[in-house]
C-alpha positions in Angstrom: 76.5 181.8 32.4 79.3 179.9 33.8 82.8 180.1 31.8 83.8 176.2 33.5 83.9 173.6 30.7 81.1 171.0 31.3 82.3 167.2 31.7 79.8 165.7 29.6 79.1 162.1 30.7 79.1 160.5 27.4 82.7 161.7 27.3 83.4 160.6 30.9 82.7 156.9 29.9 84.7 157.4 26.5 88.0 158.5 28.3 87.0 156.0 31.2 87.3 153.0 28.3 90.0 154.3 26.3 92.1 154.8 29.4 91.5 150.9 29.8 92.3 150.0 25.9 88.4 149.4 25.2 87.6 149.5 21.3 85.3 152.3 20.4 82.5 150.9 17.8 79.8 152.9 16.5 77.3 151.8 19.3 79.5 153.5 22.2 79.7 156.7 19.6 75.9 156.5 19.6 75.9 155.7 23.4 78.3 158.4 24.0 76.1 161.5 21.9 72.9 160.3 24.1 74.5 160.3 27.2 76.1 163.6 26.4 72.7 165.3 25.7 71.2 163.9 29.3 71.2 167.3 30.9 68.8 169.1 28.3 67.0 165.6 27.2 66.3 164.1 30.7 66.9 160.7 32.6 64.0 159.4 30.8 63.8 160.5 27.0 67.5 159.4 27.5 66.5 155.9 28.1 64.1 155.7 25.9 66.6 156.7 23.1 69.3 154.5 24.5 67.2 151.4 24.4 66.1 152.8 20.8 69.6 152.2 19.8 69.6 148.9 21.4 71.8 149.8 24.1 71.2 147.5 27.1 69.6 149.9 30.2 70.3 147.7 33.5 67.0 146.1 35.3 68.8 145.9 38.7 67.4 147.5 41.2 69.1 150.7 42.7 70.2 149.1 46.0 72.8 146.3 44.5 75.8 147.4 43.3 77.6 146.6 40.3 81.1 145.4 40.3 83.9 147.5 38.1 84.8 143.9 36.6 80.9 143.4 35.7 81.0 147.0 34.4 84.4 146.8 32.1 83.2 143.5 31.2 79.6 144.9 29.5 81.6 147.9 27.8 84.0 145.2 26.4 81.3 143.1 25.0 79.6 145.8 23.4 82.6 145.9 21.0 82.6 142.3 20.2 79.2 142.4 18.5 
């Protein structure tokens, strides 16, 4: 077993917002937990339970990229609801 401390990606996206003064509401803390169990859940049970929680999984298609203001701009608005 390794001894290196795992950077959970839940907590990546946390300190990511914080470090740009985005509110955390209870939806990113739910967000957050469901992204931080991805690597024994799965890509897809993770989905499924974020879009259980109502958190908005993109439809765009894999080639077209997403612009950091598009991205800052959908954690913001999660925080206004």
């Amino acid at each position: 077993m390794d001894n290196k401390q795992q950077i959970r990606l839940g907590d990546m996206i946390a300190k990511i917002a914080k470090s740009f003064h985005i509110p955390h509401c209870e939806k990113c803390e739910q967000r957050r937990l469901i992204l931080n169990a991805v690597k024994s859940s799965g890509i897809k049970e993770t989905i499924k339970r974020l879009r259980a929680v109502g958190v908005s999984v993109s439809s765009k298609r894999s080639d077209e990229k997403r612009s950091m203001e598009e991205i800052i701009s959908r954690l913001v608005d999660c925080c206004k609801e």
